[in-house]
C-alpha positions as CSV (number, residue, x, y, z in Angstrom):
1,X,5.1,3.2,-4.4
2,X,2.6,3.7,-1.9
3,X,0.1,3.3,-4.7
4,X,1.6,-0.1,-5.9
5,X,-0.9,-2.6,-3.6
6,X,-3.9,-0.5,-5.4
7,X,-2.6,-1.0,-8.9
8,X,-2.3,-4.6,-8.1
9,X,-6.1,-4.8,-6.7
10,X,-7.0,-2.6,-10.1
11,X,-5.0,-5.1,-12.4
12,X,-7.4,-8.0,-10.9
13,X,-10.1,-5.9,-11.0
14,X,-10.3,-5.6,-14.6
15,X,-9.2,-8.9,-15.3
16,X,-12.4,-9.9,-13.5
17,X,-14.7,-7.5,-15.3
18,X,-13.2,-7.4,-19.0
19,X,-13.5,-10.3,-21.6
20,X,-16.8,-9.6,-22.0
21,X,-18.1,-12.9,-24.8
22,X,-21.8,-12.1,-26.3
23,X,-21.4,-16.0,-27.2
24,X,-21.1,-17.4,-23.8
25,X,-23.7,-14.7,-22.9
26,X,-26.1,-16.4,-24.8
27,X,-25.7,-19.5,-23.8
28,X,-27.8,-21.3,-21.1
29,X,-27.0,-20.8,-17.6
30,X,-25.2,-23.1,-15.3
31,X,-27.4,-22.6,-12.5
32,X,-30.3,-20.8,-11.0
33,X,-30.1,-19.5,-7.3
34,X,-33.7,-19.1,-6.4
35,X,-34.5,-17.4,-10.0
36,X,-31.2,-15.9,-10.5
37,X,-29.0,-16.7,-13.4
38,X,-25.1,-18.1,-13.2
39,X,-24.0,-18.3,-17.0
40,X,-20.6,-19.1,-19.0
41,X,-19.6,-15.6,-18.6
42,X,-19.6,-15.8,-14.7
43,X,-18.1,-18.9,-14.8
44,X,-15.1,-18.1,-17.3
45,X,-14.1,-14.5,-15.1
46,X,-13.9,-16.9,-11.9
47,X,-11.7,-18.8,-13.7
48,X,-9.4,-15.8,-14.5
49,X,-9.5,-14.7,-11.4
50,X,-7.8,-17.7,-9.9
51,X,-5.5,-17.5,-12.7
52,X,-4.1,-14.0,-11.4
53,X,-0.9,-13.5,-9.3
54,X,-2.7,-11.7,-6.4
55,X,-1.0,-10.6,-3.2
56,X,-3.0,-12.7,-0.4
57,X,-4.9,-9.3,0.9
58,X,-6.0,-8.8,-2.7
59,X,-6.8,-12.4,-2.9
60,X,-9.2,-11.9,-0.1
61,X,-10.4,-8.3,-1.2
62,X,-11.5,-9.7,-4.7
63,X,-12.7,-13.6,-3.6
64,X,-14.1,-13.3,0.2
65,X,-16.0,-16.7,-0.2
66,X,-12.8,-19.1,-1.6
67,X,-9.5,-18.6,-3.0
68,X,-7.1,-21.1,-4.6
69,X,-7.1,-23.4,-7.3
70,X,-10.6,-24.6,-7.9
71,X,-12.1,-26.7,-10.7
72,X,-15.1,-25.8,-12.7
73,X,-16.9,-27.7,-10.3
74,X,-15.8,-25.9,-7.2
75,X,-15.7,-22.2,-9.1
76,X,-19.8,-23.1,-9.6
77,X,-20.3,-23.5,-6.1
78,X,-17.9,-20.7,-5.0
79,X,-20.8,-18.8,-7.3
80,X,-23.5,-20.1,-6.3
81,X,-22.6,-19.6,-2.7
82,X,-21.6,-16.1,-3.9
83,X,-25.0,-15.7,-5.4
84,X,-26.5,-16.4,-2.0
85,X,-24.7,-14.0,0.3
86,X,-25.3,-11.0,-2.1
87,X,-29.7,-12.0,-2.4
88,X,-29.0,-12.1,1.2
89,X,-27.3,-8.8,1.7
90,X,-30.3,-7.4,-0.1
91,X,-32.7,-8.7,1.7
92,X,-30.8,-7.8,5.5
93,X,-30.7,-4.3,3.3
94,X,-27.2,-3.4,3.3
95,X,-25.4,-0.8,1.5
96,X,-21.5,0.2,1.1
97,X,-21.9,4.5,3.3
98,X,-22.3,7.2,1.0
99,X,-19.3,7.7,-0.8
100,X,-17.3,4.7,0.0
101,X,-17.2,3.1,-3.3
102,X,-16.5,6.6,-5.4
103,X,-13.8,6.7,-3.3
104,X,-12.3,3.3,-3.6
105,X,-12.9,3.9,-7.2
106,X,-11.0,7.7,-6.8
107,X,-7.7,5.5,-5.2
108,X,-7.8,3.0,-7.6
109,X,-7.4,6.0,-10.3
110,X,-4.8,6.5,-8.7
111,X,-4.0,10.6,-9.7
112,X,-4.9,8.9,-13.6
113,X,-6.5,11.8,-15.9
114,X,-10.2,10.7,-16.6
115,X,-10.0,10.7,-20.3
116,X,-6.6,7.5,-19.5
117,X,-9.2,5.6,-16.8
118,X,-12.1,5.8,-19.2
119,X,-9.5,4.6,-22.1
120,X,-8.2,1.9,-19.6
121,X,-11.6,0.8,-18.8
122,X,-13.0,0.8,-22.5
123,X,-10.1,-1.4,-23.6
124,X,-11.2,-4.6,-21.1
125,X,-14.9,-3.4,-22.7
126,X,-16.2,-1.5,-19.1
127,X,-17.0,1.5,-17.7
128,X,-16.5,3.6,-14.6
129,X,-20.0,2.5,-13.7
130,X,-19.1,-1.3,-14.3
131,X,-16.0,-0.7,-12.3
132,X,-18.0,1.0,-9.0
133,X,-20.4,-2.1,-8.9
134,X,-17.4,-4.7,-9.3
135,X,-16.4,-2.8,-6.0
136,X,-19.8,-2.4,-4.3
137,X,-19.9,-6.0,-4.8
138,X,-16.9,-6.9,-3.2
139,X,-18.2,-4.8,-0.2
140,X,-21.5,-6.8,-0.1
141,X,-19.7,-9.8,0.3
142,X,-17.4,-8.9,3.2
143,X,-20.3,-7.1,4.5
144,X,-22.7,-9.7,5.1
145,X,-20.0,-12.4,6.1
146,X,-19.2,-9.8,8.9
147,X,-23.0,-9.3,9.8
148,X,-24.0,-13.0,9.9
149,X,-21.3,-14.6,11.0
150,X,-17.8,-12.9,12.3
151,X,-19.9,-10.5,14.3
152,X,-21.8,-13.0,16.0
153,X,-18.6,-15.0,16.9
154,X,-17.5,-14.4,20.9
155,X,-14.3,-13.7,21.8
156,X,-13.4,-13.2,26.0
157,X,-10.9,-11.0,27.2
158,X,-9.7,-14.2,29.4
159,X,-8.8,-15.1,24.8
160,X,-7.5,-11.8,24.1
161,X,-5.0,-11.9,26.8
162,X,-3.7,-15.6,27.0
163,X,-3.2,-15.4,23.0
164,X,-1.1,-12.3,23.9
165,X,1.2,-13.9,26.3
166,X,1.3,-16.9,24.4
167,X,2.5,-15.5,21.5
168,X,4.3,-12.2,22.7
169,X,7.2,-13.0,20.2
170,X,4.8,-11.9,17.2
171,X,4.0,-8.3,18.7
172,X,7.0,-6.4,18.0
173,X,7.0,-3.4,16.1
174,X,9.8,-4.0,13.3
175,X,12.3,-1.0,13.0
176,X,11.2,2.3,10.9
177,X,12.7,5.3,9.4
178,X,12.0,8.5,8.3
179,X,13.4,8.7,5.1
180,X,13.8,11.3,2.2
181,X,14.0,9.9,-0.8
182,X,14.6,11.7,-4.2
183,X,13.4,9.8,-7.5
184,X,14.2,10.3,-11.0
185,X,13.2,8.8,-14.3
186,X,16.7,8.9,-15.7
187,X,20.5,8.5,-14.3
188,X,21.4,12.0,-15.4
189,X,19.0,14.0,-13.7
190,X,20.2,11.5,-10.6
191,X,23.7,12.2,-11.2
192,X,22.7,15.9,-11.2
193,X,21.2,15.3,-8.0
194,X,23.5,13.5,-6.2
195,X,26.0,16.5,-7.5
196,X,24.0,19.2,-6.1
197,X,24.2,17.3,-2.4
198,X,27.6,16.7,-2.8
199,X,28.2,20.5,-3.2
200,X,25.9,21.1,0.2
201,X,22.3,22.0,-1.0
202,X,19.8,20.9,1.2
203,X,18.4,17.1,0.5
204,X,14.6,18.7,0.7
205,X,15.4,21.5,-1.9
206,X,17.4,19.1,-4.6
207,X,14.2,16.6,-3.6
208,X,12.0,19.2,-5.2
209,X,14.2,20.4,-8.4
210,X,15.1,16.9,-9.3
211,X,12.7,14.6,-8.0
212,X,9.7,13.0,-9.7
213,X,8.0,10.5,-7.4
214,X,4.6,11.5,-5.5
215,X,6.6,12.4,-2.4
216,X,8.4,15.1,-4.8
217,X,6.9,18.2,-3.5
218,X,7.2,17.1,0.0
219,X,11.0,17.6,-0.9
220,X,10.9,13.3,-1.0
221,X,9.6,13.0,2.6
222,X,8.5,9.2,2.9
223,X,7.5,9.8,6.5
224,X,8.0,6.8,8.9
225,X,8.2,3.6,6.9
226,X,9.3,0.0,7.7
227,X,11.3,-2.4,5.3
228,X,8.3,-4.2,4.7
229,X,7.0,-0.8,2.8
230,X,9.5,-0.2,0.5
231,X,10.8,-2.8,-3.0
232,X,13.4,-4.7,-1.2
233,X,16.1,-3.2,-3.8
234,X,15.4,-0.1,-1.9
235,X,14.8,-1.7,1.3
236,X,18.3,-3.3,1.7
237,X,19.7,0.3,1.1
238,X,17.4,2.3,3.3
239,X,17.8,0.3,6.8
240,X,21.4,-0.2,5.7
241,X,22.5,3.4,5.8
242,X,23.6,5.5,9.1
243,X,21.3,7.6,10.4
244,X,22.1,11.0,8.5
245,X,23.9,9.4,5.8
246,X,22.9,9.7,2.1
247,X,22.9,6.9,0.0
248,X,24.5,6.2,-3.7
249,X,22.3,6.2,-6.5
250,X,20.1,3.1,-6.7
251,X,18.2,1.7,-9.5
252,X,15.2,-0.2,-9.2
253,X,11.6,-1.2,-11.2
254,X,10.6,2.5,-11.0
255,X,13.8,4.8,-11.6
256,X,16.7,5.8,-9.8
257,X,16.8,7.0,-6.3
258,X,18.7,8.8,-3.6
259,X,17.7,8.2,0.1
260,X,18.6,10.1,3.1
261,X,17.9,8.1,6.2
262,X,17.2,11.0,8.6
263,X,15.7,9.1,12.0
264,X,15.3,5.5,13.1
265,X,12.6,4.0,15.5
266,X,14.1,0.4,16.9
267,X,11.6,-2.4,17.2
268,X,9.6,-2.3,20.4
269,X,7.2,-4.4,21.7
270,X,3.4,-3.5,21.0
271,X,1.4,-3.8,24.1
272,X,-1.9,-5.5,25.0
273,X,-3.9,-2.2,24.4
274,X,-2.7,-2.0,20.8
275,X,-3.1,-5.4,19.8
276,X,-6.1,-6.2,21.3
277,X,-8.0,-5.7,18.0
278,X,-5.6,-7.8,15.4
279,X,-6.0,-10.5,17.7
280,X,-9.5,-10.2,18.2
281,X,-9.5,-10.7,14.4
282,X,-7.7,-13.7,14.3
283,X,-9.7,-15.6,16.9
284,X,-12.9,-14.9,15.1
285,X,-11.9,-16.0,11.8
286,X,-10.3,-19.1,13.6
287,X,-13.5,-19.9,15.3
288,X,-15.8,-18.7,12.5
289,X,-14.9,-21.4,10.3
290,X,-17.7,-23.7,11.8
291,X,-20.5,-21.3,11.9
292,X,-19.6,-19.7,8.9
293,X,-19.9,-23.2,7.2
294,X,-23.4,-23.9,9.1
295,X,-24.7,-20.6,7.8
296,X,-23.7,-21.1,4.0
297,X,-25.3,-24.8,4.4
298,X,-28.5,-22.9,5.9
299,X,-28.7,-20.5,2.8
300,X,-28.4,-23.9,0.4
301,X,-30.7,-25.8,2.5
302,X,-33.8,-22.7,2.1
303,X,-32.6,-21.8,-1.5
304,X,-34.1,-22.8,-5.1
305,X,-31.2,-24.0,-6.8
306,X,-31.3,-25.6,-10.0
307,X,-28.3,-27.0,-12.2
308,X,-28.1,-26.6,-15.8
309,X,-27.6,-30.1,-17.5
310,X,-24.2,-29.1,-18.3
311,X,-23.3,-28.1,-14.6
312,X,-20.6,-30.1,-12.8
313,X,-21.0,-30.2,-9.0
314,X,-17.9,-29.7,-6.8
């Protein structure tokens, strides 16, 4: 489950990178960015993309320049602003630290044998290669947003703090547990679970006979987790229980499950120290949106950028 948010980035990911159409590939572009081609094919994955149900962190992760409903119109700026930041990420030289991208790749794979990703990727017409650059290419664009504009953005203590107090209602840590939690693929091998607990073996050891989920081993040791990280079927049932009570069996998208709440944390208040950072982020993307516009209309203004006659302008 922990694994579900990457899945849902991979999903997109593909979707973005697959449909490959020798057709529109041939057809002329829709723009050039200072030599650079935008064709058809560019044009049409954008489109996809905003087509996808994406969570808003993927949303961000996969379209750092715009997200939302867009026209053609807007999608071609969206790429021809795109095109900018990455010619300019080239030029200021950046590069995702060795290793980084193998690794996001590795996650996204998610424990998937080699022979199933290369199968995966072939059947949206890709490779692993294609995939890595998809990624590295993501990272450019967050990277050089940060470096010429959210860097550069100040943000005073005297800010930190007075958006603290002002707002200390939002910096509460919610409620966790430490839950075990046994899953099985089918309501016998539940049934023979929850039988074996009923008759006094040990939650951890009847985890690792019967259960099937990547916490199995761990004898189906979540850790500390709050609602928020768990399917909300599993959710209600979890932070509903006593502390050292075991639940029924519950169903849900991925099996059948047992839980064992074993300790609780209540929601506390987070102080200054550790929310310094969040809010730090929040103030600079609130007070970046003017610079960050003045610096795309710079790149425009000192770019070569021709429209195709076909080309609609947002």
């Amino acid at each position: 489950m922990r694994r579900l948010g990457i899945f849902v980035m991979l999903g997109a990911a593909l979707a973005l990178a697959g449909c490959r159409k020798p057709a529109l590939l041939s057809l002329p572009p829709l723009a050039m960015v200072n030599g650079e081609p935008i064709t058809q094919h560019d044009l049409l994955l954008a489109r996809r993309a905003q087509a996808l149900p994406l969570s808003a962190s993927a949303q961000a992760a996969l379209a750092p320049a715009a997200a939302g409903e867009q026209g053609d119109g807007e999608l071609l700026d969206q790429l021809i602003d795109e095109c900018l930041m990455l010619q300019r990420a080239h030029q200021l030289q950046l590069e995702p630290p060795e290793g980084l991208i193998s690794q996001q790749a590795e996650e996204a794979r998610g424990g998937m044998a080699p022979a199933a990703w290369a199968a995966l990727l072939a059947a949206q017409g890709e490779s692993a290669k294609d995939f890595e650059a998809q990624l590295e290419r993501r990272w450019l664009l967050q990277a050089v947003a940060q470096a010429e504009v959210y860097d550069k953005v100040p943000v005073s203590d005297r800010e930190l703090r007075d958006y603290y107090w002002e707002h200390l209602g939002e910096f509460k840590r919610k409620e966790r547990r430490r839950l075990l939690m046994i899953s099985c693929t089918s309501l016998a091998d539940a049934q023979k679970a929850q039988q074996e607990l009923g008759l006094g073996e040990p939650f951890g050891a009847v985890g690792k006979l019967y259960g099937k989920g990547p916490e199995a081993d761990q004898g189906g040791d979540l850790g500390w987790v709050s609602a928020s990280e768990l399917p909300a079927s599993l959710a209600k049932v979890a932070f509903g229980l006593k502390v050292g009570r075991i639940s029924g069996i519950v169903r849900s998208a991925y099996g059948w499950h047992i839980i064992l709440a074993e300790q609780a944390r209540p929601p506390v208040n987070v102080s200054f120290e550790e929310a310094a950072a969040g809010i730090r982020q929040r103030l600079k993307q609130s007070k970046a949106q003017e610079p960050w516009q003045a610096w795309l209309f710079q790149l425009r203004k000192a770019a070569r950028i021709e429209r195709g006659p076909g080309a609609k302008k947002g």
